[in-house]
N, C-alpha and C positions, 0 to 999 in steps of 0.2 A: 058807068059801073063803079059802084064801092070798091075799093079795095079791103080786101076780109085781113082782122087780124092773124099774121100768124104767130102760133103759138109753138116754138120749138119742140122736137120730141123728147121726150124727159128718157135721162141713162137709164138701162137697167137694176133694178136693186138686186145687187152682191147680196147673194147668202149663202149662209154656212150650216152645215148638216155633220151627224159625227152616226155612228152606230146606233146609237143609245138615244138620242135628241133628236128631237123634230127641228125641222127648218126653223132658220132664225132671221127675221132681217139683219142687215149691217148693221143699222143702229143700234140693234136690242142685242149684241153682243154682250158679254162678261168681260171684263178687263182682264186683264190676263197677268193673276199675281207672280209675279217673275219677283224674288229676294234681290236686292242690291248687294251688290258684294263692295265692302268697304275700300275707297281708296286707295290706302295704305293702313297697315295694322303699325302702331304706336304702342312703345311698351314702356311702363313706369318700375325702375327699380330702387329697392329699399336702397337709404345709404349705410344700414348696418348699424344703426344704432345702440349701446348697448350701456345704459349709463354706471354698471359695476364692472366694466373694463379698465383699461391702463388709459392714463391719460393721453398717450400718445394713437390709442387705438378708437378712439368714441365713438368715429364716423362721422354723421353729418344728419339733427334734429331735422333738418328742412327737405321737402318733397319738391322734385322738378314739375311736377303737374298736379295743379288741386283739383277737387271738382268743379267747380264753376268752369276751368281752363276747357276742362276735358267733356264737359257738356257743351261748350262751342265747337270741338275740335268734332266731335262726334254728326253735332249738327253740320257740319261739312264734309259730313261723308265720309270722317275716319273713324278705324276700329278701335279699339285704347282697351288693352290688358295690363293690369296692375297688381305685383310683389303684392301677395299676401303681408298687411301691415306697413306697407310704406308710408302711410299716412299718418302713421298712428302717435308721434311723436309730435307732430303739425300739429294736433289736431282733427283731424279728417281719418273716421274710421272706412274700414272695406266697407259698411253697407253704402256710406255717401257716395263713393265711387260708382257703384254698381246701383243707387238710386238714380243714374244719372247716365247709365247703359254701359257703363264698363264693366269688364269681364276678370276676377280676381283668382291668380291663381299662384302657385311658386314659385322661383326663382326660376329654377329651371325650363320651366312652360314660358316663361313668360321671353325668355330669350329665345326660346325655339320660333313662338311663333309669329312674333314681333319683326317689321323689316325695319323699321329704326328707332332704338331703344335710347331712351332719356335718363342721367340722373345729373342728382350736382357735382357728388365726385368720380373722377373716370374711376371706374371697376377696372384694372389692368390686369387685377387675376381671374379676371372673365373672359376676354378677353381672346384663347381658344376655342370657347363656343360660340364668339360673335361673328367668324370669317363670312365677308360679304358683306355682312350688314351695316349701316352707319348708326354712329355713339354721338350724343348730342349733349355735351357736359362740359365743366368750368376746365379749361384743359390749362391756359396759363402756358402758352407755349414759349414764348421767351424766356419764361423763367426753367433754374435746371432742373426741378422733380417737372416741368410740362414736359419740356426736348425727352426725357426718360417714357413719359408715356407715348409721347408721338411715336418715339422709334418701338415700343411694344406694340402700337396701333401698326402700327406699318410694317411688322414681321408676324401680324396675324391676321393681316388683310382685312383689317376693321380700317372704316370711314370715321374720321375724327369730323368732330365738327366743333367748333370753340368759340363759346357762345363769348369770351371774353374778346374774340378777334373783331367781333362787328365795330362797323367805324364809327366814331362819335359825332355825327350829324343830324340837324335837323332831322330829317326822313326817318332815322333810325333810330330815335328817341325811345319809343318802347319797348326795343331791346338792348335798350341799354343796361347790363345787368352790374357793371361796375360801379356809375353813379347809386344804384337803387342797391345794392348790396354794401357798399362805404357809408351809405347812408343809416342802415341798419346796424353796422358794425360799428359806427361813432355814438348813436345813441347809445347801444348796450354798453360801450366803454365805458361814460359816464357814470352810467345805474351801476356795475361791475365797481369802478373805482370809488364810488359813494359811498357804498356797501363797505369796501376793504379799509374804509378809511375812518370810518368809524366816529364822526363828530360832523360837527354842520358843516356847508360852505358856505354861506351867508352869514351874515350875522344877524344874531337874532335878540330882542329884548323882552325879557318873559315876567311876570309876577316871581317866578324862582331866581332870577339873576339875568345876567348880559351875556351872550356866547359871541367870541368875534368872530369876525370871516376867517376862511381858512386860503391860505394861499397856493395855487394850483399851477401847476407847468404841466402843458400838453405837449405832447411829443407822437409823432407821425402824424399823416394827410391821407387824404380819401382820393377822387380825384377830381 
């Protein structure tokens, strides 16, 4: 005698019925759109820029997150609410922000609903509204205007975070924000001191005449 193949009994097919709907197979299910709820919500605030202010009061032209930053950061699952105008000194208006799924809103809003808010200089008169939350800015804590904002950080139970503490290694090259900001600030010194100086450094020989070099002493380092 042959022996007969056998053939396993095949599982039951799982289906699903509601009120309103005929029976469905498992397969022929609907996926079932359930919203992602973002990570963590990230919030961008203006540095208060105001260029018909006191010179001591300007603030700070540059933005702690551009759009490019904040379309990866989004692509990984975070929310990013951004100051009405923070960009706007960069370069980078609200719609770029919000072509790129960030959500733009007030000051106010944007600290309420944000659990760790971004800028370049620490906000210390914010700083009441931020309790719980963590601050991710140029804090400078060695030096004595940083020690002044830690101990405001730390008597409003805001999280400091100081993007100038990270260590200078290999690994952490890309945040490195001291080399890449000394970097910017020695060029503009130059363009800055060219301008105020008002004749060449080089020397130059023209069909109008001969200009000599000008003689330059640089004073402080980057790091």
């Amino acid at each position: 005698a042959s022996l007969a193949h056998r053939v396993p009994p095949q599982p039951a097919r799982m289906v699903a019925a509601t009120m309103d709907a005929p029976l469905l197979k498992n397969d022929q299910l609907p996926a079932a759109a359930v919203p992602q709820a973002p990570a963590a919500e990230l919030g961008v605030l203006s540095e208060g820029y105001a260029p018909d202010a006191r010179a001591d009061m300007h603030g700070d032209q540059r933005v702690s997150i551009v759009p490019d930053v904040a379309s990866q950061l989004i692509k990984d699952g975070y929310g990013i609410v951004v100051e009405r105008g923070a960009g706007a000194y960069s370069g980078f208006s609200d719609e770029a922000y919000e072509a790129v799924g960030c959500r733009v809103a007030d000051r106010r809003a944007v600290i309420q609903r944000a659990e760790m808010l971004f800028a370049i200089l620490p906000p210390a008169h914010d700083f009441g509204l931020m309790r719980g939350k963590a601050m991710v800015s140029w804090v400078g804590r060695l030096q004595d205007k940083g020690k002044e904002v830690v101990e405001a950080a730390t008597a409003a139970g805001v999280t400091l975070v100081d993007v100038t503490a990270v260590p200078r290694i290999t690994i952490a090259q890309k945040l490195d924000v001291l080399s890449s900001q000394a970097k910017v600030a020695g060029h503009r010194a130059v363009v800055e001191a060219t301008h105020a100086f008002g004749r060449f450094h080089t020397a130059e020989m023209t069909a109008a005449g001969k200009f000599p070099p000008s003689q330059t002493f640089v004073l402080g380092c980057g790091v």
